[in-house]
Backbone as CSV, one residue per row, in Angstrom:
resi,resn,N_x,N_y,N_z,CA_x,CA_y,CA_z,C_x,C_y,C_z
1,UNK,0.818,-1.185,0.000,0.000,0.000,0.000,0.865,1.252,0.000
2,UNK,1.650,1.290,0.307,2.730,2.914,0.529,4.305,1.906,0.152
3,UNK,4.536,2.590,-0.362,5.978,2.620,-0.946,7.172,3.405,-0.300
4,UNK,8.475,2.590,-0.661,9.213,3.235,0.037,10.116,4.538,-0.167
5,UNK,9.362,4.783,-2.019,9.583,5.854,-2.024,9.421,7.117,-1.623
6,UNK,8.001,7.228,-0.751,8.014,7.844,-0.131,8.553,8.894,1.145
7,UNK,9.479,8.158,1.480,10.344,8.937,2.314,11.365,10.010,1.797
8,UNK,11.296,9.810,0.187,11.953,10.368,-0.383,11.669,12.059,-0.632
9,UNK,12.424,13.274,-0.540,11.980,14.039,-0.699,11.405,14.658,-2.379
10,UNK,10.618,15.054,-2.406,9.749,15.377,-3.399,10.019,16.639,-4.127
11,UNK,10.844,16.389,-5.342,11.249,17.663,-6.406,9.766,18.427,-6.496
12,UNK,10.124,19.371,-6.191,8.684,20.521,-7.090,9.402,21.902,-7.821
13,UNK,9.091,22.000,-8.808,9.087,23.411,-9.171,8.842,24.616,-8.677
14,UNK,9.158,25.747,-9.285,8.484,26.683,-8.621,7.307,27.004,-8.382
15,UNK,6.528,27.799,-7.295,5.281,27.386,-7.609,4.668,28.808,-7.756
16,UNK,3.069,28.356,-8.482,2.513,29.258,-8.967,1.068,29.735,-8.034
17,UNK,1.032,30.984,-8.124,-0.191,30.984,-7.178,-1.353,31.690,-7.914
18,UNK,-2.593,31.897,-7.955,-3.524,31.447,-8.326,-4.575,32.105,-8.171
19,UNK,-5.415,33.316,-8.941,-6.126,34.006,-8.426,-7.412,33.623,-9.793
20,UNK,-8.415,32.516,-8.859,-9.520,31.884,-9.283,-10.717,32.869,-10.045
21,UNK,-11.050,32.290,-11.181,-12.151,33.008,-11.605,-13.708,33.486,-10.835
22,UNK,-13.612,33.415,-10.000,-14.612,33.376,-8.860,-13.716,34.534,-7.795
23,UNK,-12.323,34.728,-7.511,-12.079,35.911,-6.973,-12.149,37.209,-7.565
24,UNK,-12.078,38.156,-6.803,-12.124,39.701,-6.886,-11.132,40.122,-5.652
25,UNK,-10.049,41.220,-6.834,-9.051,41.320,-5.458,-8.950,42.568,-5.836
26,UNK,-9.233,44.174,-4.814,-9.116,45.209,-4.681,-7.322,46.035,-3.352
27,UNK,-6.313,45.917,-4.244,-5.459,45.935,-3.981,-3.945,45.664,-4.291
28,UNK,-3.214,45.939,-3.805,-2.101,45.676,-4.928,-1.450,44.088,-4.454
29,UNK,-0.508,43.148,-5.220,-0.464,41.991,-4.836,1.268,41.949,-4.930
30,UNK,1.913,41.475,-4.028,3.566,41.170,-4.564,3.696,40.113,-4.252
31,UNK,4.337,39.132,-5.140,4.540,38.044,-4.891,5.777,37.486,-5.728
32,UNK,6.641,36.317,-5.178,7.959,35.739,-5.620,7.343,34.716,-6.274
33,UNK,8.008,34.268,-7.523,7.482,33.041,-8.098,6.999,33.785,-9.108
34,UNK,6.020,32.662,-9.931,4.382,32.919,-10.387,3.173,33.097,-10.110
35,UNK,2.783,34.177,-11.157,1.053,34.307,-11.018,0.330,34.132,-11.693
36,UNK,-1.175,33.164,-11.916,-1.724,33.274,-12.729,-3.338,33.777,-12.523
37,UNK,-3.453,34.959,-13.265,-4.388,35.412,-12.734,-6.088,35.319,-14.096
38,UNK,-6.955,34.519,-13.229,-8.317,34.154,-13.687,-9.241,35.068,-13.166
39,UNK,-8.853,35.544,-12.455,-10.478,36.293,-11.902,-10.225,38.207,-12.034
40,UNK,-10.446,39.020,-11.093,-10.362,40.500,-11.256,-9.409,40.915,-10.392
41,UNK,-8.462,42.114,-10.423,-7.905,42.536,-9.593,-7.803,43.840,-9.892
42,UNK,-8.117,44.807,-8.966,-7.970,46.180,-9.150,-6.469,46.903,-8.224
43,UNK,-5.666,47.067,-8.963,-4.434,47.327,-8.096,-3.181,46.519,-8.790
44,UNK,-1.547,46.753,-8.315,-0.440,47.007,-8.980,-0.103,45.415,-8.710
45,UNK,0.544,44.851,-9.134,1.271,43.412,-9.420,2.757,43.545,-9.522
46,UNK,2.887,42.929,-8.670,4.584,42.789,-8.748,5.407,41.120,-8.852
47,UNK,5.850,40.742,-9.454,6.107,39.070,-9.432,7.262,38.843,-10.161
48,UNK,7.327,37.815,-10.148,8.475,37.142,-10.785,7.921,37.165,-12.316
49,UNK,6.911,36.129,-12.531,6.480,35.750,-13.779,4.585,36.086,-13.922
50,UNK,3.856,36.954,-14.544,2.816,36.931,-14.177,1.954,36.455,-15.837
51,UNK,1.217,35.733,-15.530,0.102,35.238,-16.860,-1.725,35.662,-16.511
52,UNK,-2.086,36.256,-17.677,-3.149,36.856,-17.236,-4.029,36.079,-18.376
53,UNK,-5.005,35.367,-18.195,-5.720,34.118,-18.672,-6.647,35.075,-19.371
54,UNK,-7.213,34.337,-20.224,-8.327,35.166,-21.515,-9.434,35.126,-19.957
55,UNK,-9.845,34.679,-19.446,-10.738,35.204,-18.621,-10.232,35.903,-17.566
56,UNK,-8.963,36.549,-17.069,-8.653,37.575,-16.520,-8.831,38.912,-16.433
57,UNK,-8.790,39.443,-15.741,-8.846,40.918,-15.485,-8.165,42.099,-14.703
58,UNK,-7.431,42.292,-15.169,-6.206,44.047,-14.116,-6.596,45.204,-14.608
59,UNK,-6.808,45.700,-13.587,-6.497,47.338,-13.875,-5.798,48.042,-12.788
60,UNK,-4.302,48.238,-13.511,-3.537,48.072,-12.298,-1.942,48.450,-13.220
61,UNK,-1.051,48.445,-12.588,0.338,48.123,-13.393,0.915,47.222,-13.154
62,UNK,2.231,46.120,-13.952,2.411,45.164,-13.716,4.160,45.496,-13.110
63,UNK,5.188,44.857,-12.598,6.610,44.721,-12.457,6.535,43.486,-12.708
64,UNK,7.348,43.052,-13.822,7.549,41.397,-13.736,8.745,41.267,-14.603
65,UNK,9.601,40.040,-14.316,10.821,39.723,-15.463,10.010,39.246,-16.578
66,UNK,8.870,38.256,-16.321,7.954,37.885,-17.626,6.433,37.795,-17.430
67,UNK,5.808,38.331,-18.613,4.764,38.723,-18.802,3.631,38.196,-19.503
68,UNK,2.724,37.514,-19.292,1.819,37.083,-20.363,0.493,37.520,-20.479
69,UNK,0.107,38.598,-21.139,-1.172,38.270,-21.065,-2.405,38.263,-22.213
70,UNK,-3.226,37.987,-21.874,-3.935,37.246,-22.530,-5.785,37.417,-22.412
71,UNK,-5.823,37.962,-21.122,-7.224,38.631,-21.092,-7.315,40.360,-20.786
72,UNK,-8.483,40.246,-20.165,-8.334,42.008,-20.443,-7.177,42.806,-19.022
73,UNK,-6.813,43.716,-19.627,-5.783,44.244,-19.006,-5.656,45.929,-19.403
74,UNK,-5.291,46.912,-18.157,-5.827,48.411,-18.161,-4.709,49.169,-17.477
75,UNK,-3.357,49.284,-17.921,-2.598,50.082,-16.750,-1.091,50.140,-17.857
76,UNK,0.099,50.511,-16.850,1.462,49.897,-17.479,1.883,48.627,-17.041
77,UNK,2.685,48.122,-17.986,3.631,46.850,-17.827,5.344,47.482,-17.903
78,UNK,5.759,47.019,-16.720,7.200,47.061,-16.813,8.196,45.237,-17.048
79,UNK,7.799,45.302,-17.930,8.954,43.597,-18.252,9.639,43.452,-19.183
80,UNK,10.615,42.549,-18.707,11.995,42.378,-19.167,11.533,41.346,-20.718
81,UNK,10.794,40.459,-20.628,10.037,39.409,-21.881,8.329,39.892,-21.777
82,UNK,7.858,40.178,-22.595,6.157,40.544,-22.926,5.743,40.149,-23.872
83,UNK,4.804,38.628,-23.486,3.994,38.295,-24.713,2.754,38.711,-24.479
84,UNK,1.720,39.074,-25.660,0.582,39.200,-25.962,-0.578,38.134,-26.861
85,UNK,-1.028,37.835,-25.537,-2.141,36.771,-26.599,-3.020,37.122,-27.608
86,UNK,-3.320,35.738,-28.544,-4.553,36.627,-29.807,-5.257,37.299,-29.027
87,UNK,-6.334,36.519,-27.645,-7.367,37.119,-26.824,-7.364,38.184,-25.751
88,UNK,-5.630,39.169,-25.827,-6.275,39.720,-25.472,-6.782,41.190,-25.642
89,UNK,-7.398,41.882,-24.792,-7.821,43.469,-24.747,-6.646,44.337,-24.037
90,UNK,-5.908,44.651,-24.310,-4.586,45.933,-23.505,-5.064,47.328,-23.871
91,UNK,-5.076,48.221,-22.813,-4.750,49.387,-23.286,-3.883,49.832,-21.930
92,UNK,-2.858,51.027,-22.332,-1.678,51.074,-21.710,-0.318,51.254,-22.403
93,UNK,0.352,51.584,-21.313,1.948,51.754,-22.201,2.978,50.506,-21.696
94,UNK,3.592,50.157,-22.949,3.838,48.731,-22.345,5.571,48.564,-22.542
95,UNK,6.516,48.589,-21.076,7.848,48.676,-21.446,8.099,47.408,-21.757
96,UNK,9.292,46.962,-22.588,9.757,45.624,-22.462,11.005,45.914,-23.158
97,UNK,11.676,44.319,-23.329,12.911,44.543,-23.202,12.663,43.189,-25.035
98,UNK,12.066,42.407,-24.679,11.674,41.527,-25.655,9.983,41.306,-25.706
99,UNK,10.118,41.387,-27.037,8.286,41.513,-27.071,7.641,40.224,-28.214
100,UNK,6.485,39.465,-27.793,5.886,38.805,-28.685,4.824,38.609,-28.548
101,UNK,3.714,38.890,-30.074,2.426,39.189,-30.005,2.217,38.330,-30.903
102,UNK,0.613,37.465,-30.749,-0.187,36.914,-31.463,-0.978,37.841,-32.294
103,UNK,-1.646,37.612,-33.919,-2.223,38.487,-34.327,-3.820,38.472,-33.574
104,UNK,-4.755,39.335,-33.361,-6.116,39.115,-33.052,-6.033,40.233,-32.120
105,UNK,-4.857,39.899,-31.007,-5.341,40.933,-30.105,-5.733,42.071,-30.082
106,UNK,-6.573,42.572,-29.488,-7.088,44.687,-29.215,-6.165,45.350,-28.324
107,UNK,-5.372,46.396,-29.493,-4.447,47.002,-28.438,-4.626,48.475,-28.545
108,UNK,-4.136,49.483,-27.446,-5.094,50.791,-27.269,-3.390,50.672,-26.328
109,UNK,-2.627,50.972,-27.450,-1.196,50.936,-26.113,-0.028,52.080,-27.261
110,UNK,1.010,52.023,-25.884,2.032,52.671,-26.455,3.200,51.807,-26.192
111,UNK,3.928,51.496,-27.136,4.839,50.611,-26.683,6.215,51.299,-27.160
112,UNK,7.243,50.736,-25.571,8.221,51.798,-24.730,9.535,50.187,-25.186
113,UNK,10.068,50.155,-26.449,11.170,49.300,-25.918,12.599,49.657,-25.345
114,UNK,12.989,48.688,-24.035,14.159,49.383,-23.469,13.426,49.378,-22.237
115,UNK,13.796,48.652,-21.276,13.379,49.353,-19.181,14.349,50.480,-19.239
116,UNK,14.097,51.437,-18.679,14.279,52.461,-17.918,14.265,52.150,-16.094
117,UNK,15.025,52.205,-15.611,15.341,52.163,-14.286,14.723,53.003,-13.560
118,UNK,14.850,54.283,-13.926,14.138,55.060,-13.266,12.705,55.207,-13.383
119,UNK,12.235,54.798,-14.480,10.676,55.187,-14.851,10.169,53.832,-13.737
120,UNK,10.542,52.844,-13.151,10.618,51.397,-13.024,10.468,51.525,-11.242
121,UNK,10.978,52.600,-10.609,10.898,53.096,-9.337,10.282,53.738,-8.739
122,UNK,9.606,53.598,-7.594,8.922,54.723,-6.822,9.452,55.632,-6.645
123,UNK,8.569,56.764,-6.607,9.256,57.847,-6.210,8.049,58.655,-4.921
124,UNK,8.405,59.428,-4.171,7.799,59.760,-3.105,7.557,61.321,-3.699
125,UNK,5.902,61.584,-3.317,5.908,63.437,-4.106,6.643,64.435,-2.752
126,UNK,7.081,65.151,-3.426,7.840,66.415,-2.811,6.818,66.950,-2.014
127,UNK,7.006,67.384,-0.697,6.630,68.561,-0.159,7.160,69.681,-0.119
128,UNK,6.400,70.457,-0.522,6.418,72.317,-0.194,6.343,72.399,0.820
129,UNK,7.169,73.911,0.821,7.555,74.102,2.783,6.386,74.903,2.876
């Protein structure tokens, strides 16, 4: 019934986390790894790798080394690799460093090749004395 492989420790990949077509997330999200996002999120994304599913939804900006997306999407993207699915809807200005698009998609964008470091950083507003 149980094997003795079991004691063995168990390779996994990196893992991906998971925002279900049935969630709604009002806020910004940072996370190490992957994301794949199915449901809505209103607010900024920060990740390692983020994929935005034909039934997805951001309105928000992204930070990521890689980028996919694929459903509807409303803000900037800062990434180092940016693909664009046939399905999806972008509007936005979109930095990247390497870019690849399916034909079909709706785009309402400006596209920035080259990161900029500085455009890529917070900055805090000045106070007047």
């Amino acid at each position: 019934m149980f094997s003795r492989d079991s004691d063995k420790p168990i390779k996994t990949s990196s893992s991906s986390s998971v925002i279900g077509t049935e969630m709604q997330i009002n806020g910004s999200i940072k996370c190490s790894g992957s994301l794949v996002l199915k449901g809505k999120v209103k607010g900024n994304v920060e990740c390692d790798h983020i994929n935005i599913a034909s039934e997805g939804n951001l309105k928000g900006n992204i930070k990521a080394l890689q980028s996919s997306i694929g459903g509807n999407f409303e803000g900037d993207v800062f990434a180092d690799s940016l693909s664009i699915e046939s399905t999806a809807n972008i509007k936005g200005k979109l930095h990247y460093n390497n870019l690849k698009a399916q034909p079909g998609a709706n785009l309402e964008v400006e596209l920035i090749r080259g990161l900029d470091n500085n455009k890529t950083k917070q900055t805090k507003p000045k106070r007047g004395k």
